[in-house]
Backbone as a ProteinNet text record, in pm:
[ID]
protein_1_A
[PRIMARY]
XXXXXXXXXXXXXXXXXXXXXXXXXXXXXXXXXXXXXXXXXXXXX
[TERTIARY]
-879.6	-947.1	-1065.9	-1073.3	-1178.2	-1339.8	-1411.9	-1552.9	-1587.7	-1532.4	-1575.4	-1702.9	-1804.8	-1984	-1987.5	-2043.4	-2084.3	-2071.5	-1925.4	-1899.9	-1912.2	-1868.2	-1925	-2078.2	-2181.1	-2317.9	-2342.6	-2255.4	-2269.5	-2207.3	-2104.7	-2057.2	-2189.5	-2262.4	-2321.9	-2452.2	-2506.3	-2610	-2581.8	-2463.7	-2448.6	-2447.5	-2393.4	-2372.9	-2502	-2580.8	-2685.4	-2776.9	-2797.5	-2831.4	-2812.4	-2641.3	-2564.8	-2665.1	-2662.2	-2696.5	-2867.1	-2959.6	-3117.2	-3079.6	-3039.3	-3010.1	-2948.9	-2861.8	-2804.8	-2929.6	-3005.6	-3101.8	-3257.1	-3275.2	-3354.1	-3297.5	-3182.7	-3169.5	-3141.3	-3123.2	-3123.8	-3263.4	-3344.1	-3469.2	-3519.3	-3535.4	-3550.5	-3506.9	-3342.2	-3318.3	-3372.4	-3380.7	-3434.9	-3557.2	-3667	-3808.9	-3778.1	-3672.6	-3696.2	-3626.1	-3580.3	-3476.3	-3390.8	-3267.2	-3147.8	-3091.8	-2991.1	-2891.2	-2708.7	-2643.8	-2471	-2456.7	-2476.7	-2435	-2571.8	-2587	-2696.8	-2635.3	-2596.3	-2582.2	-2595.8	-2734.7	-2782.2	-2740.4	-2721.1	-2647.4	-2507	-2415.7	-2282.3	-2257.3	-2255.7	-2243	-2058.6	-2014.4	-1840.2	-1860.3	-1754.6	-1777.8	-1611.2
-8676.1	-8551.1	-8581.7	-8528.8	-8545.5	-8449.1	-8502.9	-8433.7	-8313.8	-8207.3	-8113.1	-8055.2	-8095.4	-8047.6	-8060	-8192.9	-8196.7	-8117.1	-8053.5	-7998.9	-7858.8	-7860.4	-7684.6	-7672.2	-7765.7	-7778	-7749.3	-7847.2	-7854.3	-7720.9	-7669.1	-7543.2	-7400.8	-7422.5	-7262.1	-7326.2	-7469.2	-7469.8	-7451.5	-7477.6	-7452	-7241.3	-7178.8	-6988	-6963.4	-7041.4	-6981.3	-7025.9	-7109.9	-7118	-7056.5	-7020.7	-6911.6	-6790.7	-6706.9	-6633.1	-6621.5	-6690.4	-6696.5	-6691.2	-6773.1	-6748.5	-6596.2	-6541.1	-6454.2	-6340.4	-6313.4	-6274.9	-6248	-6401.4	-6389.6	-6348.5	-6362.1	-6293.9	-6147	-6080.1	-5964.8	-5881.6	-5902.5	-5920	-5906	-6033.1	-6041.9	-5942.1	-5929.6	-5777.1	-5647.6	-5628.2	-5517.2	-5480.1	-5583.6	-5616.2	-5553.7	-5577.2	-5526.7	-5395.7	-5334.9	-5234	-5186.4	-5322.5	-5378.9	-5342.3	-5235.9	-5216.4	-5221.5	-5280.3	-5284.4	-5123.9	-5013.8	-4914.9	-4814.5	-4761.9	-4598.6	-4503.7	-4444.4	-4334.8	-4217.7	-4253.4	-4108.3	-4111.8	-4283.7	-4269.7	-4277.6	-4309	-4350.9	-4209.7	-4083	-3967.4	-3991.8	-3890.8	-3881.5	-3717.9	-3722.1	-3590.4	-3517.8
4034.2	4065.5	4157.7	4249.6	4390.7	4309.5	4361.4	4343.9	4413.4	4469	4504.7	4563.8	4451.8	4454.2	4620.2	4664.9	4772.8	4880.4	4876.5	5006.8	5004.9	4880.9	4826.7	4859.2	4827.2	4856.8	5036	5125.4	5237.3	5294.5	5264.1	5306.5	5254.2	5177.5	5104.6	5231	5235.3	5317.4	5494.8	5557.9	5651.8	5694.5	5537.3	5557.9	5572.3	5452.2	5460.9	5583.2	5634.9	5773	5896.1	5865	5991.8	5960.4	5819.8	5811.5	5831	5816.4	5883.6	6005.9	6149.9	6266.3	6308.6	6250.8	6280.6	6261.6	6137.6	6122	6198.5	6235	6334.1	6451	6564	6656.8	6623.3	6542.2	6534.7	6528.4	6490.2	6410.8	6602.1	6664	6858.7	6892.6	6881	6946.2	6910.9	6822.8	6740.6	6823.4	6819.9	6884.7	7016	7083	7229.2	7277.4	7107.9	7147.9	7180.8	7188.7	7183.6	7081.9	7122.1	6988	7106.5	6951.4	7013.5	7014.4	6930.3	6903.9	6910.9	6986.8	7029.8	7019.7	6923.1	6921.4	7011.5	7049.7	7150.2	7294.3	7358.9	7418.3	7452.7	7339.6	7361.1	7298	7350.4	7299.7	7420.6	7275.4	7352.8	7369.7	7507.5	7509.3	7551.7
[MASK]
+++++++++++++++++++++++++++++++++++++++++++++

């Protein structure tokens, strides 16, 4: 039977890292008023 822990350890610390980065650039965009989706202007008509 193989030890598992470690990589399970190394896999949750690499998400949770994705997930702070991902965070902070959103967080930048946000700051400058950068959105994927505006509503007010992606009006369908």
């Amino acid at each position: 039977m193989h030890n598992t822990a470690p990589i399970i350890g190394d896999i949750l610390l690499y998400v949770s890292l994705f997930g702070e980065a991902l965070r902070l650039v959103t967080d930048k965009l946000d700051s400058k008023n950068f959105y994927a989706f505006n509503p007010s202007f992606d009006v369908k008509k």
